[in-house]
C-alpha positions in Angstrom: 67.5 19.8 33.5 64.0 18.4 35.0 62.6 15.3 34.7 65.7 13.3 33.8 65.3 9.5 32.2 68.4 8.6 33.7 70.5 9.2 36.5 74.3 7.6 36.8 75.3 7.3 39.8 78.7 6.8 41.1 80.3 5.6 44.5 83.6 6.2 45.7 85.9 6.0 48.4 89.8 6.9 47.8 90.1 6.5 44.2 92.3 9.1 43.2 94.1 6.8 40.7 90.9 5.8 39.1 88.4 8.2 39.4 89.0 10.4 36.4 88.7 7.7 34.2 85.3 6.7 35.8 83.9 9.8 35.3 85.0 10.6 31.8 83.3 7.3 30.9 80.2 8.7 31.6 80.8 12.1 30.1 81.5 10.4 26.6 78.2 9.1 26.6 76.3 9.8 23.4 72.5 10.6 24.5 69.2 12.0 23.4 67.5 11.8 26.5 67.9 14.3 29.8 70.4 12.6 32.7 72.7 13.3 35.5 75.6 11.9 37.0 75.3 12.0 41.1 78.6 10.9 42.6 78.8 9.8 46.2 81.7 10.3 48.6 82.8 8.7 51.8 85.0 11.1 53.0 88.0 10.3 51.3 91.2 10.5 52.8 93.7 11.0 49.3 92.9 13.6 46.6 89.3 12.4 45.7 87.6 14.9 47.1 89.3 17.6 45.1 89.0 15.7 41.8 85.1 15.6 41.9 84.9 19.4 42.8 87.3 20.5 39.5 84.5 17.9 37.3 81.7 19.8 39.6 83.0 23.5 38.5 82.9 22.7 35.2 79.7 20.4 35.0 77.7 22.6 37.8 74.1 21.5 36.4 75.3 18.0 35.0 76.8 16.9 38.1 75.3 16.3 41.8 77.7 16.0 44.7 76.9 13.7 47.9 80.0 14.6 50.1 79.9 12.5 53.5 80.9 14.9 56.7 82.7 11.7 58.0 83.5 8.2 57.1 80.0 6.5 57.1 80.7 3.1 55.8 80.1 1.7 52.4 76.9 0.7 53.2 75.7 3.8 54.1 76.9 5.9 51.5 75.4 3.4 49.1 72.1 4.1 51.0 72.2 7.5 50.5 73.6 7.3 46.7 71.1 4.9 45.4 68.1 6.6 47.4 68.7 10.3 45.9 67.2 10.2 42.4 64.1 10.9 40.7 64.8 9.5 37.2 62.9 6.6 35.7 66.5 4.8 35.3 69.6 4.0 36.9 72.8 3.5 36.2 75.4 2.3 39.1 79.2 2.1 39.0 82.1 2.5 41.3 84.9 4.4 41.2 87.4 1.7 40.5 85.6 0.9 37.3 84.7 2.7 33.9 82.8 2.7 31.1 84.3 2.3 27.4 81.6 2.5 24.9 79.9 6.0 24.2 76.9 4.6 23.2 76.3 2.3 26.2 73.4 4.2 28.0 71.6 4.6 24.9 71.7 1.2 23.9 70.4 0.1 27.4 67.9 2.6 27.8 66.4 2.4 24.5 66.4 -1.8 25.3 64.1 -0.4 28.5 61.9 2.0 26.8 61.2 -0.4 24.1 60.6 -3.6 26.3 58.6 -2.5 29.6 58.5 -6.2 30.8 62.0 -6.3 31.3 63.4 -4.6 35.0 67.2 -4.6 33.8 69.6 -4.7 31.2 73.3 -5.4 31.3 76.2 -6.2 29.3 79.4 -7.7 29.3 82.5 -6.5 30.7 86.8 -6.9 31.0 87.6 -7.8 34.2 91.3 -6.4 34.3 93.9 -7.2 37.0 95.1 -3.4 37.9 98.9 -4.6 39.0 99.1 -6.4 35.1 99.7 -9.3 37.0 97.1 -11.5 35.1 95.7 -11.2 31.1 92.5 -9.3 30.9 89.6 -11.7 30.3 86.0 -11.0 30.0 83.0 -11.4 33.1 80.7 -13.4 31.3 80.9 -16.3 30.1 79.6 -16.6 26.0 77.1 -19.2 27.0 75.7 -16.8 29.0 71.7 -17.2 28.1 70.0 -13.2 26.5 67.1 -13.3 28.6 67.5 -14.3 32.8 64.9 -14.8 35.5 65.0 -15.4 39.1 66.0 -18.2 39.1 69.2 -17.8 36.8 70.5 -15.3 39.5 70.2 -17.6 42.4 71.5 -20.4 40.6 74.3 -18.9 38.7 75.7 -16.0 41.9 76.4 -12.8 41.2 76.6 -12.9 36.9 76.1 -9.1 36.5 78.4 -6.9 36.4 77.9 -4.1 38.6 79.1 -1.9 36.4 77.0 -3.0 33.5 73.6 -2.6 34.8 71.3 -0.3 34.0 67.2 -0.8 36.0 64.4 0.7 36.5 64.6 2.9 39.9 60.9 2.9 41.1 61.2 -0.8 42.0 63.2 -0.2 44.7 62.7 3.2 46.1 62.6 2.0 49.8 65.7 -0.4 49.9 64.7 -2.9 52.2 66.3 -2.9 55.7 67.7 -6.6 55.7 69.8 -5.6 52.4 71.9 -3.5 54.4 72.3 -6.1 57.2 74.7 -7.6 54.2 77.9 -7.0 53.5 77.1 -6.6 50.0 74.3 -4.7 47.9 74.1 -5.4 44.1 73.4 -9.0 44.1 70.3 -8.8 46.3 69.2 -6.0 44.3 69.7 -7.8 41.6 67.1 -10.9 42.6 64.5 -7.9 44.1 64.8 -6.5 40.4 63.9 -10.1 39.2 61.3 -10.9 40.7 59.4 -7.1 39.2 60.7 -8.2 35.1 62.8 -10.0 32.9 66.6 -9.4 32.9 68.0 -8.9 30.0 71.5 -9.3 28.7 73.4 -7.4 25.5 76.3 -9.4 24.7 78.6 -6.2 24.2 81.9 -5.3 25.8 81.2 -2.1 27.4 82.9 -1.6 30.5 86.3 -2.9 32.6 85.5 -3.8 36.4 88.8 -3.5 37.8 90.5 -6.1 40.5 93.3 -3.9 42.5 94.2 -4.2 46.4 91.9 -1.8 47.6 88.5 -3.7 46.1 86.6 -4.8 48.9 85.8 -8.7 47.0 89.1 -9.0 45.8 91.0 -7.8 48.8 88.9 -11.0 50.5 89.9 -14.4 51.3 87.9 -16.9 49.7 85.9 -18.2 53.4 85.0 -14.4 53.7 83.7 -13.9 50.5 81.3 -17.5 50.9 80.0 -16.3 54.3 79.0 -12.8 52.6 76.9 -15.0 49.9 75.6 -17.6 52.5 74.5 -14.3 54.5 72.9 -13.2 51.0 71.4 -16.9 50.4 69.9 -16.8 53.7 68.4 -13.4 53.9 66.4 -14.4 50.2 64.6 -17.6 51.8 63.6 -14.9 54.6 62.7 -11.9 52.9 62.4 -12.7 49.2 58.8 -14.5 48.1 60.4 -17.2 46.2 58.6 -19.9 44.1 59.4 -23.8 45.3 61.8 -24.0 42.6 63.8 -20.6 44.0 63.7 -22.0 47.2 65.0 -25.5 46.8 67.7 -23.4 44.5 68.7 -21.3 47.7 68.9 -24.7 49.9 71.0 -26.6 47.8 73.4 -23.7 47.0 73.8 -22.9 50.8 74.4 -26.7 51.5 77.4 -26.4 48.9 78.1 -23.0 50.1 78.8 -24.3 53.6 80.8 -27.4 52.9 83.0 -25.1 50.6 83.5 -22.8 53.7 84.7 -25.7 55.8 86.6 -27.4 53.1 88.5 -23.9 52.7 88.9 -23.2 56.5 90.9 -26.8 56.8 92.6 -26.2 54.1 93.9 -22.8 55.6 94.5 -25.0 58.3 92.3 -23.1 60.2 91.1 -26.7 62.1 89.4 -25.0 65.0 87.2 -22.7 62.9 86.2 -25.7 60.9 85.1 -27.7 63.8 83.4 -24.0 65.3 81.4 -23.8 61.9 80.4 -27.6 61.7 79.1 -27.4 65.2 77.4 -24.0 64.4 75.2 -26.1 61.4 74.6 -29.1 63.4 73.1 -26.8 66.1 70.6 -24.5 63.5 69.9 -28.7 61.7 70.6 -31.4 64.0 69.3 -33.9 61.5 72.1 -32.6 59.5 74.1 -35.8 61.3 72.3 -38.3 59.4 73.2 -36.6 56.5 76.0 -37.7 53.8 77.6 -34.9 53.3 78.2 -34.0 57.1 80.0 -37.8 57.1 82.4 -36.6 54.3 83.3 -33.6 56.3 84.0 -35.5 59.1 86.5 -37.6 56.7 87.8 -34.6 55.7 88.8 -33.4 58.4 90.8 -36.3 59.6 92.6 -36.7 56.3 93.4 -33.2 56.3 96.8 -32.4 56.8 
């Protein structure tokens, strides 16, 4: 099959339980264009492995298998997922998550064929609690605006679903280096998408991103999960040529950002790591002292219990 429109590819690191379902997702899609589905493996340790070689013998020219010799890290096998195609499109998932409407890649790609300006489409999704401890409930919210820009990403965090997104691949053939200095990818590849085209957004149910004990976001605690978006917020002002709008955005989302992460650490009553990180800002902004907010977390912290 040469020159392929789109290429799916899929991540996945011991997902025995879900894997199946991931890729029968894909295989259900209903297409009139030339794909592939590339599936990248980092070395798991449970039955993966032997999974995605049964779906390889009986899909040998559909499927593409990137089999890690040894644990290389998410970040990594990311790298070397994302970086493998040729197609005009992609189509990212991971293994935890699935797809549930057949039509789905058609409906996106036809959207990108048919509206060049745009660098991404996406959709909406279940979010579903794997242990049925919560009600399934869906990612975005209905207010959620058709058409996004820049500055709707940095404003708004990480609104697209991973599993959702379908993009033009040429935009970011090299990934930049300071993307994998982060401890998470599809968020800054979201904004580096932004700033080639429009987003846009189809206001369909066709996927479930699944929350389970092994997901790296949800296995987090809610202080880890702000520093890995105040390392993203960071790394745009750096890297990202932002308008004066975008970067007035990125400061007063960091500011919040960083009184959340103290607010959070006292409440965890983790009093020395609060005072650590207050020092840590007052050293990269001394002028910070003068400010109101750094006054309140001072309050805060002697009316914590």
């Amino acid at each position: 099959m040469e020159n392929k429109l789109v290429s799916v590819c899929l991540i996945t690191y011991n997902h025995e339980k879900f894997i199946r379902q991931a890729i029968e997702g894909v295989l259900m899609q209903q297409v009139d264009f030339q794909w592939e589905l590339i599936i990248a493996d980092d070395y798991s340790t449970d039955s993966t492995r032997q999974i995605l070689a049964e779906y390889k013998a009986r899909y040998p020219d559909f499927i593409t298998l990137i089999l890690q010799e040894k644990n290389v890290g998410a970040a990594q096998n990311w790298l070397d997922l994302i970086e493998s195609p040729t197609s005009k499109f992609v189509a990212y998932f991971e293994g935890d998550d699935y797809w549930t409407d057949p039509l789905k890649l058609q409906k996106q790609v036809y959207f990108l064929e048919s509206n060049p300006e745009f660098s991404q489409v996406f959709h909406n999704v279940i979010i579903k609690q794997d242990d049925g401890s919560k009600e399934d409930f869906l990612f975005c919210k209905s207010s959620q605006n058709p058409i996004l820009e820049t500055s709707d990403l940095l404003k708004h965090g990480n609104i697209i679903p991973t599993c959702s997104s379908v993009f033009h691949r040429e935009i970011y053939q090299n990934v930049p280096a300071w993307i994998m200095e982060l401890s998470m990818g599809d968020w800054p590849i979201n904004i580096l998408l932004s700033k080639h085209g429009k987003v846009k957004y189809l206001n369909e149910v066709m996927g479930v991103y699944r929350l389970h004990a092994g997901g790296i976001w949800s296995s987090n605690n809610s202080v880890k999960n702000n520093l890995m978006v105040l390392d993203a917020y960071c790394a745009f002002l750096i890297n990202i040529h932002l308008t004066p709008d975008e970067r007035d955005i990125c400061k007063k989302r960091i500011s919040f950002i960083r009184d959340s992460i103290y607010a959070d650490l006292l409440m965890q009553k983790r009093k020395k790591e609060a005072v650590a990180f207050l020092m840590k800002r007052l050293a990269t902004d001394p002028l910070y002292i003068f400010n109101v907010r750094f006054l309140k977390n001072v309050k805060h912290y002697f009316t914590s219990k």
